[in-house]
C-alpha angles and dihedrals in degrees: 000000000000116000126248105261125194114265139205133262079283084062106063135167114237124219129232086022105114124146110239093193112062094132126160112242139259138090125211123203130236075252100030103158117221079248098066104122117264128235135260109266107245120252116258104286113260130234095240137132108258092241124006120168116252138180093275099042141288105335124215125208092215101049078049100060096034086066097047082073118106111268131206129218077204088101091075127098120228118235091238101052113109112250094215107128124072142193161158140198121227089243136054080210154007154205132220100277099030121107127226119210116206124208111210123191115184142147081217112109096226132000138180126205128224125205116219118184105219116233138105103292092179089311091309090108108223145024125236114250114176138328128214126232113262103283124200106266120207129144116276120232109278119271111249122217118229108229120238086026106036104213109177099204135179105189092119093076125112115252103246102188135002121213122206109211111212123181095262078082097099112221113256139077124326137187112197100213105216103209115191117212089238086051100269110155142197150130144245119199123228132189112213104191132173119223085195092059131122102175121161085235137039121194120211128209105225089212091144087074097036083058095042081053091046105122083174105141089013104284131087132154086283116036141023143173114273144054120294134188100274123245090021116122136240093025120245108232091062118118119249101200124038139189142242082192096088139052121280111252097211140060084026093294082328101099115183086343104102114035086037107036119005087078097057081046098060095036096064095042081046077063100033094232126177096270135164132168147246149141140213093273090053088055093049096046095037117018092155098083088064078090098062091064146068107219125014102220108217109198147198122344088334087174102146122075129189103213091240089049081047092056103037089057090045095056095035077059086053086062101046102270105156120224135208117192105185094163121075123229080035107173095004100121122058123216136163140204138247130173115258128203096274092048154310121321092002091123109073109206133206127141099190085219129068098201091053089055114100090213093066115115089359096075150000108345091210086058088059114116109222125155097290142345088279105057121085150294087038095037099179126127145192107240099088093046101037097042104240117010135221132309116159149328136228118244109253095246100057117085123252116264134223126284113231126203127231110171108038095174097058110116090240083076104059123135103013097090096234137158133203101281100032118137132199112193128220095051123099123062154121110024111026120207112202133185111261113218094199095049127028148118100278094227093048117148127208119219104172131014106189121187114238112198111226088223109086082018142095107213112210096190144359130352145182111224114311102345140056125203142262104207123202104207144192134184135173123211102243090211104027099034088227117150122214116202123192122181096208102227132051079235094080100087098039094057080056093089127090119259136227118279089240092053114133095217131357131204095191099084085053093039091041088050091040091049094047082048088060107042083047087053090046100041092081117055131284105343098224094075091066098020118019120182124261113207114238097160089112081056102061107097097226089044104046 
């Protein structure tokens, strides 16, 4: 980890700016033994400031120092390892005090779980925390699927093991690793937030969308068992209401976790940047700490919004909240929450179709679930907040193309020697943001305008020949100097990561020196007030 060196009148301490959470790591169980492994002894503290700005962003002693810990690769899970063994926890996230309680199924006889904090750890990815005792396994009831809907939930599960979080957990992302006594293997994820922080970033889980992508029991918001009409969309076996209440099928229990959003993860604690986390449900049940931040991270592919989550972001924005959207179709999809047997907003809701909720005409309007943001009776869509909208997306087996610079002088660029035209391959793939000429901020600025063949694609608006665009885009608030970021492809935080040494070409050192560009930009304040956008939109060749 590089050490935090002193910096010039460019580098400057902000007031006002310490971290509240710089706690020291390990969790204990309502039935911890007096054998569950200890943690790591913290290193000697150092004489540092508690946050100091840095090329990469607003630095954090404590995030520093976290990550200075030894660190494991045993987190991971090997290919080979069977996958039979499932669960959830009763919350998307937690505080220091609360208890979690975690539902097992397994054919395994017994099974204990260990607890990583996900980080950079010297490269190894993540610290040990805490392990269980060994617990009794056995297989749960099967989870029953509501018809209509066709919620798939598994509340009616037995609680197989409850975990008390003191403040030696240490707030950030954790994955619970479910180890079977026959080697089964598989996570849980876990939110550790802090309500007392006043971090320069907050991170968000986007766990809206890895529900609304949660095929567990065989139905997600997309996709569902049984014949439908052919060439109607969205199908009609999909499920319109799905649950928190049940294991995540994908990523080994992980869901979007680790390709979208573990990577930018990883990178700011590689930096040791000013970073605190949250997800959709903490901004429902408490919007009010969006005021304690600087910038609001919106990761991977965050497509899916709850109506409360959508307005407390809009009107943190109105008072210079910065926002970083490296994921494309961000806020496309509505959704709202209902309570579900094991707590408040644990059921995601979208119907897909306004006229099959049974809210519409019987409530907000704003609160109606139709297709997208944009379809009545909500109508309301994301251009204008995001920035640009979504217009596509690459089929998964097509490699990703190449990202292509437009605006080589823009301050997001610093530093990567690059010119208008350059392009830097591996970047661009899976969901495509695109600039809407009909509906956009007016002093929207353009950074990259990458080409998107149509073939290997599905095009979702308009298009030039035989290809459509992925738009990096940047607005400023004109009244409240916030700036709004958006990378133009899901891609963005996945090229993050470092490459082989035998690769032939690598767009982490350009997307690692871009992204550091931008948290710098966003440490300080609302980025208007140093960098306000200047609109080049009429410049853009396709869009003049």
């Amino acid at each position: 980890m590089r050490t935090l060196v002193a910096l010039t009148a460019m580098a400057v301490i902000l007031s006002g700016c310490t971290a509240t959470h710089h706690h020291n790591a390990v969790s204990t169980t309502q039935t911890a033994p007096t054998t569950a492994s200890a943690p790591s002894t913290p290193p000697p503290a150092r004489v540092t400031p508690e946050t100091l700005l840095g090329a990469s962003g607003m630095r954090a002693s404590w995030v520093e120092q976290e990550n200075a810990r030894p660190g494991t690769s045993a987190w991971r899970i090997p290919a080979q390892a069977s996958s039979a063994i499932d669960g959830f926890a009763d919350k998307a996230y937690a505080a220091d005090g609360q208890t979690v309680r975690l539902y097992v199924s397994t054919p395994a006889a017994s099974f204990h779980v260990e607890a990583y904090r996900m980080g950079y750890y010297g490269g190894a990815g993540a610290r040990h925390v805490w392990s269980s005792p060994a617990k009794r396994g056995g297989l749960q009831r099967q989870c029953p699927r509501t018809p209509r809907t066709n919620l798939v939930s598994c509340a009616g599960w037995h609680p197989s093991l409850s975990v008390r979080l003191t403040d030696l957990f240490v707030p950030g992302d954790y994955l619970f690793k479910l180890v079977g006594n026959g080697g089964q293997q598989s996570y849980v994820p876990l939110t550790v937030w802090d309500p007392r922080s006043h971090s320069a970033y907050l991170v968000k889980n986007d766990v809206f969308t890895w529900q609304a992508w949660n095929a567990y029991g065989g139905y997600d918001f997309y996709d569902g068992v049984g014949a439908c009409p052919s060439g109607v969309y969205p199908l009609c076996s999909r499920a319109r209401v799905v649950s928190f209440d049940r294991p995540y099928a994908g990523a080994r229990g992980a869901a979007d976790f680790m390709g979208s959003e573990l990577p930018l993860v990883q990178f700011m604690e590689q930096e040791g940047l000013d970073v605190s986390y949250a997800t959709d449900v903490t901004l429902v049940e408490h919007p009010g700490i969006l005021a304690q931040h600087r910038a609001l991270l919106s990761l991977g592919h965050d497509e899916c919004w709850d109506l409360r989550e959508r307005r407390a972001v809009v009107a943190a924005e109105h008072h210079g909240l910065n926002l970083a959207f490296f994921g494309a179709s961000a806020v496309l999809r509505h959704v709202r929450v209902h309570q579900s047997p094991l707590g408040p907003n644990r059921e995601v809701i979208d119907y897909r179709d306004s006229s099959e909720d049974p809210l519409n005409g019987h409530g907000d309007p704003l609160d109606v679930t139709g297709n997208t943001w944009a379809a009545p009776p909500a109508s309301w869509p994301e251009d204008a907040f995001v920035g640009e909208g979504y217009v596509g997306f690459r089929q998964p087996e097509t490699p990703p193309i190449p990202f292509v610079v437009a605006d080589a002088s823009a301050w997001i660029f610093t530093g990567t020697h690059a010119h208008n035209g350059t392009t830097v391959s591996g970047v661009i793939a899976s969901d495509v943001d695109g600039f809407n000429p009909g509906a956009h901020p007016p002093d929207l600025q353009i950074f990259g305008h990458s080409p998107v063949p149509l073939a290997g694609s599905e095009a979702n608006g308009t298009h030039w020949g035989p290809v459509y665009y992925s738009d990096m885009t940047y607005y400023t608030d004109p009244a409240s100097k916030a700036g709004v970021f958006d990378s133009g492809t899901n891609n963005w935080i996945a090229a993050l990561t470092p490459c082989a040494p035998a690769a032939r070409s690598c767009p982490a050192p350009f997307v690692r020196r871009v992204t550091g560009n931008l948290l710098r930009r966003f440490a300080g304040g609302p980025a208007g007030a140093i960098a306000p956008s200047h609109a080049n939109w009429r410049h853009i060749p396709q869009y003049s």
